[in-house]
Each structure stands twice: as C-alpha cells, then as structure tokens.
N, CA, C and O atoms as a MOPAC input file, in Angstrom:
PM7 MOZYME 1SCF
protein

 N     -3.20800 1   -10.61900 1    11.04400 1
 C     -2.86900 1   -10.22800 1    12.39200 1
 C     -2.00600 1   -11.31100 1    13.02200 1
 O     -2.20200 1   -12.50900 1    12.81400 1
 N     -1.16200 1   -10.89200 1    13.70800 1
 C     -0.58600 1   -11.65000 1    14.79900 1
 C     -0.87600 1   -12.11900 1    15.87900 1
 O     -0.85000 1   -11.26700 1    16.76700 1
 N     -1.32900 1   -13.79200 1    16.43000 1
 C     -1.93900 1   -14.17800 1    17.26100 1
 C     -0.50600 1   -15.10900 1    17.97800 1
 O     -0.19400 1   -15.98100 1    17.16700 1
 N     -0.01700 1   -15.13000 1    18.65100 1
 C      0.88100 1   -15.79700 1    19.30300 1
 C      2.19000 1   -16.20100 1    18.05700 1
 O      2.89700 1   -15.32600 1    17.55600 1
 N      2.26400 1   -17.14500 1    17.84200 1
 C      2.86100 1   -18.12200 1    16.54700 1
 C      2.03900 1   -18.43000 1    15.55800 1
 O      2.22200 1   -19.38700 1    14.80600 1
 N      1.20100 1   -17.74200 1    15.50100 1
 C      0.35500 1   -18.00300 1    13.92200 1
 C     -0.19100 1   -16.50600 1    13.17600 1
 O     -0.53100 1   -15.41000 1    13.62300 1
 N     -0.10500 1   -16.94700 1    12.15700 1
 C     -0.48500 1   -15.59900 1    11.49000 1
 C     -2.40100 1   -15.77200 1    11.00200 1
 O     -2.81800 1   -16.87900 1    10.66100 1
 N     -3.03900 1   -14.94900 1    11.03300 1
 C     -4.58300 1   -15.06500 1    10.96600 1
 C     -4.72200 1   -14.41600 1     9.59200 1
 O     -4.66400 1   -13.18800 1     9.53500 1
 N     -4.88400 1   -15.06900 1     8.57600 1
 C     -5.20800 1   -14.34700 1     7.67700 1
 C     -6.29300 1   -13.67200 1     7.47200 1
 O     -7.43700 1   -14.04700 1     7.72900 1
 N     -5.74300 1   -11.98700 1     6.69300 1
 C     -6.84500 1   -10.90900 1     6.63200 1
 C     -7.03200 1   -10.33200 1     5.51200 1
 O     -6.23600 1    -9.39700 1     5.43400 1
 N     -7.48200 1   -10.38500 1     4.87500 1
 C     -7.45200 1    -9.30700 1     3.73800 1
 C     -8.24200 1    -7.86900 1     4.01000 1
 O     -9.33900 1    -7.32300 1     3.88600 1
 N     -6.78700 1    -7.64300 1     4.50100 1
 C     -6.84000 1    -6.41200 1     4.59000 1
 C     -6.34000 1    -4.82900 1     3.71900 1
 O     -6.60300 1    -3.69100 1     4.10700 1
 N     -5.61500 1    -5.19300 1     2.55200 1
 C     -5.46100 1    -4.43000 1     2.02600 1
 C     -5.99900 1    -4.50500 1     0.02200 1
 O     -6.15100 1    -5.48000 1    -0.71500 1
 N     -6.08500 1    -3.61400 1    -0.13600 1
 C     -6.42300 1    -3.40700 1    -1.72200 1
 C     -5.75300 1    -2.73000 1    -2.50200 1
 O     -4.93100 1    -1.87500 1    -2.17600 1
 N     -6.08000 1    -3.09000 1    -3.70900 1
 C     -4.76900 1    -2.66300 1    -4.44400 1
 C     -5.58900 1    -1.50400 1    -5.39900 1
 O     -6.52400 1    -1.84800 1    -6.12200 1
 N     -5.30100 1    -0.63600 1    -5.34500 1
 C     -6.02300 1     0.31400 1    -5.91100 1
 C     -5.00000 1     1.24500 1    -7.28600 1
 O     -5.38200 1     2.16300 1    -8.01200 1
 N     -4.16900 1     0.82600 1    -7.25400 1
 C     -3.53100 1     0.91900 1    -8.84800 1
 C     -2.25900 1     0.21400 1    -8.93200 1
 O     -1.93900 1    -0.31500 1    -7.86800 1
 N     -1.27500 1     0.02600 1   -10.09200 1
 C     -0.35700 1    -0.93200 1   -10.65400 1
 C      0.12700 1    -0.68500 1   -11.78300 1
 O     -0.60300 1    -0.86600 1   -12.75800 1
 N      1.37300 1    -0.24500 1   -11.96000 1
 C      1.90400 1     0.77300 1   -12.44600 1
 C      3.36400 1    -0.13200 1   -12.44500 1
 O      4.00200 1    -0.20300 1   -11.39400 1
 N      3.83300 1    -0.79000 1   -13.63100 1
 C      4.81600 1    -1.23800 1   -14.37900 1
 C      5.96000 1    -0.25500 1   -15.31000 1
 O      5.73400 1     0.41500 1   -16.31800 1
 N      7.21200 1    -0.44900 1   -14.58000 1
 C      8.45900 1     0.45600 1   -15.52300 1
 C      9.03200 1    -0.10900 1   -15.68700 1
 O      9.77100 1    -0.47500 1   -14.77300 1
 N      9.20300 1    -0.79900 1   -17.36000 1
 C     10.29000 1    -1.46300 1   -17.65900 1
 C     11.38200 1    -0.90800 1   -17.53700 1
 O     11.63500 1     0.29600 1   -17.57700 1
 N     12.37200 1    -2.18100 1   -17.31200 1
 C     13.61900 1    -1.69500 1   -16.72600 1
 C     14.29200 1    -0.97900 1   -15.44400 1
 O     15.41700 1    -0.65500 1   -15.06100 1
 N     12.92000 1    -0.91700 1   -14.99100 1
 C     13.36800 1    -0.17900 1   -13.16500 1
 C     12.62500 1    -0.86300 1   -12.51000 1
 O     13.25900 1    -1.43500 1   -11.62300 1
 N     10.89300 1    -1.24600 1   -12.49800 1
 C     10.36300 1    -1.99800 1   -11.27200 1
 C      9.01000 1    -1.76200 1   -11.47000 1
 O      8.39100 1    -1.75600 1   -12.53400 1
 N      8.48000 1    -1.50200 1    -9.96100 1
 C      6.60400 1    -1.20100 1   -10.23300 1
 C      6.59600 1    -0.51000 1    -9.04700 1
 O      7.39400 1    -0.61600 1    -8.11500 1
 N      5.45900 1     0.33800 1    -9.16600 1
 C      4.81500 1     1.01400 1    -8.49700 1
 C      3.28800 1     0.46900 1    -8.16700 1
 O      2.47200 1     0.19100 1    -9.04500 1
 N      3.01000 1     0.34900 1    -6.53400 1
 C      1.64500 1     0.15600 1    -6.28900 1
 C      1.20800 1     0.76100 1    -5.27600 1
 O      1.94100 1     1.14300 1    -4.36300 1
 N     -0.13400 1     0.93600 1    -5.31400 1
 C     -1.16500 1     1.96700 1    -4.56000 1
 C     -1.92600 1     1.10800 1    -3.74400 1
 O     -2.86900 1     0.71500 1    -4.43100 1
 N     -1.97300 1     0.65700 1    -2.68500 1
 C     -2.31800 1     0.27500 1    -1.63800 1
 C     -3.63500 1     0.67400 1    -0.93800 1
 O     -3.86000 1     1.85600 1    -1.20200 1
 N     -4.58300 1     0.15000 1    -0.15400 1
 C     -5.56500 1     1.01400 1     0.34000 1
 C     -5.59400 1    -0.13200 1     1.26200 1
 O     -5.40400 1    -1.32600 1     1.03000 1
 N     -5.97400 1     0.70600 1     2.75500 1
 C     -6.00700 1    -0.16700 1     4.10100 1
 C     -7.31800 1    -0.36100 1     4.19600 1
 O     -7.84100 1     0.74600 1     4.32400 1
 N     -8.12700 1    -1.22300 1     4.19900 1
 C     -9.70900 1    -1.47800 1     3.51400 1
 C    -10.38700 1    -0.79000 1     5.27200 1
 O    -11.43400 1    -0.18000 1     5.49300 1
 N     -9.04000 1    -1.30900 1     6.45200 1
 C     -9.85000 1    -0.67400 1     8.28000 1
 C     -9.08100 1     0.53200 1     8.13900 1
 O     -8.51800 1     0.36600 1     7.05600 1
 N     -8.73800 1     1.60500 1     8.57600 1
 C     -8.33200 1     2.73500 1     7.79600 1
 C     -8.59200 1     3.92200 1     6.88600 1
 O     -8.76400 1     5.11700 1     7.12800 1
 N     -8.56800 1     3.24500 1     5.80600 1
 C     -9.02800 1     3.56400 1     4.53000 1
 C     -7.64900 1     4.51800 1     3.88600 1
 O     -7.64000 1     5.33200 1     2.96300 1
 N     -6.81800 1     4.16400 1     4.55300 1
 C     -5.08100 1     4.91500 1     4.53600 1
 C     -4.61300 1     4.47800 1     3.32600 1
 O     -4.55700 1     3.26000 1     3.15700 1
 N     -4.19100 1     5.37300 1     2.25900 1
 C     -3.46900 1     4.84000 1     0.81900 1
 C     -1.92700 1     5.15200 1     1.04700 1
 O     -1.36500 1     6.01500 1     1.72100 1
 N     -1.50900 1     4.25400 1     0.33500 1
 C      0.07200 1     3.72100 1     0.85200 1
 C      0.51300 1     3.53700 1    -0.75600 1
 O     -0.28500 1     3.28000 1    -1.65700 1
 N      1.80000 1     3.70300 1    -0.90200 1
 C      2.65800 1     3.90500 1    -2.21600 1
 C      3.67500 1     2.64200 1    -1.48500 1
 O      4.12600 1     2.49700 1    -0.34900 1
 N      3.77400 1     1.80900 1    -2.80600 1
 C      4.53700 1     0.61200 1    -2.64200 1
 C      5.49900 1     0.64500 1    -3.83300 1
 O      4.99700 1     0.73100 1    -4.95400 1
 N      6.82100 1     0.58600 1    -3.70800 1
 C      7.83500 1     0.48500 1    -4.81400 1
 C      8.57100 1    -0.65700 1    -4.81900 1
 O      8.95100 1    -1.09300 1    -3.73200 1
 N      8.86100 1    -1.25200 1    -5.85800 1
 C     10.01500 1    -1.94600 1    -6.29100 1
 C     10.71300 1    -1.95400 1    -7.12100 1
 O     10.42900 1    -2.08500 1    -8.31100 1
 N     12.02500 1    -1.78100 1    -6.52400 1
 C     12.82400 1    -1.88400 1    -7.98900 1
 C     13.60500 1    -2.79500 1    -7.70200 1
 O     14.02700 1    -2.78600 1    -6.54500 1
 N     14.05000 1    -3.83500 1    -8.57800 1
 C     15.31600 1    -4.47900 1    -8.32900 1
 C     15.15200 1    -5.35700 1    -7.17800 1
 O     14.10000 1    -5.88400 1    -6.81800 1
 N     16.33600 1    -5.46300 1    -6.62400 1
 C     16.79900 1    -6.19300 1    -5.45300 1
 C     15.42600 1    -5.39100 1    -3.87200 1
 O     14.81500 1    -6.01200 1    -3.00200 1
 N     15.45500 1    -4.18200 1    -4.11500 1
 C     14.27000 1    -2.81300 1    -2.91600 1
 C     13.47900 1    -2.35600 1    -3.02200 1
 O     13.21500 1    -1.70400 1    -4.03200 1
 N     12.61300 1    -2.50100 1    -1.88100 1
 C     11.71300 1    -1.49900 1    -1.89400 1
 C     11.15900 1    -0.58600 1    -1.42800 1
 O     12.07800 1     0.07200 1    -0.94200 1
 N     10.18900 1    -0.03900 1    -1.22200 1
 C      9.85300 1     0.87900 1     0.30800 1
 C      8.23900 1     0.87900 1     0.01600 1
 O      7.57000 1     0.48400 1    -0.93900 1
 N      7.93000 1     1.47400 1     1.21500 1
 C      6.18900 1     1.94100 1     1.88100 1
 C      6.24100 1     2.81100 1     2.79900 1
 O      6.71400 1     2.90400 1     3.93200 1
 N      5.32600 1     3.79200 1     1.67500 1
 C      4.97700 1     5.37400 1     2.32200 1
 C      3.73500 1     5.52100 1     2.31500 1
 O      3.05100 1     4.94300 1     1.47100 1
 N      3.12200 1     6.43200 1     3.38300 1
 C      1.34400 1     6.60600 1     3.04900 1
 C      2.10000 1     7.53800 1     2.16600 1
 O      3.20500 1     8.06700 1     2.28800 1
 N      0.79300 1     7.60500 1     0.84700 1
 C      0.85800 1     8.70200 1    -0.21800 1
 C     -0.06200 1     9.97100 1     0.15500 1
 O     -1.05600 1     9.93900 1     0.87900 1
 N      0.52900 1    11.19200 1    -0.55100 1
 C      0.22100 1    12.70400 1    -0.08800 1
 C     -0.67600 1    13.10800 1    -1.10000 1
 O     -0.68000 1    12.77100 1    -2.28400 1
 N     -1.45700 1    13.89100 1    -0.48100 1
 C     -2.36200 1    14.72800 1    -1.61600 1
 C     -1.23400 1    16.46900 1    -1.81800 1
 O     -0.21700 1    17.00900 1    -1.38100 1
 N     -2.10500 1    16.62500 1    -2.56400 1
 C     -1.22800 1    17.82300 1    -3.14600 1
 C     -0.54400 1    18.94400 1    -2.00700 1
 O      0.57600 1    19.45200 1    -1.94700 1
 N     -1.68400 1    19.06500 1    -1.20300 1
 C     -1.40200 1    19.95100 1     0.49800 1
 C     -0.49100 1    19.15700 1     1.37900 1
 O      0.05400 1    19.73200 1     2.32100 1
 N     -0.25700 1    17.76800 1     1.13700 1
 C      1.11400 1    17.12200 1     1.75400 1
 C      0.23300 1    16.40400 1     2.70800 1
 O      0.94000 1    15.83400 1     3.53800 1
 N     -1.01900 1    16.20800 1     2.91500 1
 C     -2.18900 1    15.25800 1     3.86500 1
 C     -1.56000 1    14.25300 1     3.22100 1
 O     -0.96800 1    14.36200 1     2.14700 1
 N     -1.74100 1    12.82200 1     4.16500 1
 C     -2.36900 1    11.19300 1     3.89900 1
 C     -3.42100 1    11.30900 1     3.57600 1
 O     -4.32300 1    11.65100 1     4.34100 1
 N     -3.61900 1    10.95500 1     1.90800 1
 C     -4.79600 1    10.59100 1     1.42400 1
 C     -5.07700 1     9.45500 1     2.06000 1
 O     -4.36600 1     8.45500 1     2.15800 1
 N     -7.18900 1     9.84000 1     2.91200 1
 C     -7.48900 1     9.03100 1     3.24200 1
 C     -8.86300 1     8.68000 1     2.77700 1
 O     -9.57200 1     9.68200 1     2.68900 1
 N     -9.49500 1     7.49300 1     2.43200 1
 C    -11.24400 1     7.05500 1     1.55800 1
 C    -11.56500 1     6.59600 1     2.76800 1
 O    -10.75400 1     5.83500 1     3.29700 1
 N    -12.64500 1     6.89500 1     3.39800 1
 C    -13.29400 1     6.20000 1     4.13400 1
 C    -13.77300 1     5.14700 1     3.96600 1
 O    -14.63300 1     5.25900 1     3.09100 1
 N    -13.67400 1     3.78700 1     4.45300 1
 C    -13.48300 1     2.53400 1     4.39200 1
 C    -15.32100 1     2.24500 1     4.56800 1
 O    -16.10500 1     2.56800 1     5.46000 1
 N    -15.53900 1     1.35000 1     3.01400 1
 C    -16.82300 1     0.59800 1     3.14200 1
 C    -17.33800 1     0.18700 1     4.85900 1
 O    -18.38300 1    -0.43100 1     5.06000 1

C-alpha cells in the first residue's frame, strides 16, 4: 500500500499458476489473497499486460479469500 512516500509492504497477491513459452514469454495467474480476484499476467519480450481472468460465461473468476 501506499502511505505518503513509502511503500508498506504486503503480500498481497499469490501466484496460483506459471506457465513458460519458449521463445515468446510466460504466462501467470495471479490471485488477490483481499479480494480473492484472479488476474492473468503476460510477458513477452520487451510487454506485458493484466487482466482479471474469465470463466467460461465471461464472469471474473472469483475464490473467496481465506
């Protein structure tokens, strides 16, 4: 979190899969542990992006958080 000029460290997210393509990048699955919101993380190369990920009906898959 953001407290003025300092950052508060949180562990707040989990990594809930990890998924390597040679020659293009990785794919990772994210989980917001307050939330419980799963998020798709890409890299390839030089870019990347972050999307919440969809269940098949096009919802944000969401786990209810321990």
């Amino acid at each position: 979190m953001f407290r003025g000029n300092h950052y508060e460290e949180v562990d707040r997210f989990a990594v809930k899969s990890f998924q390597s393509i040679p020659d293009y990048g990785r794919i990772t699955v994210l989980v917001d542990k307050k939330t419980g919101v799963h998020y798709m993380h890409t890299w390839m190369g030089q870019s990347g992006g972050l999307t919440p990920l969809l269940d098949e009906n096009g919802e944000v898959i969401v786990e209810k958080p321990e």
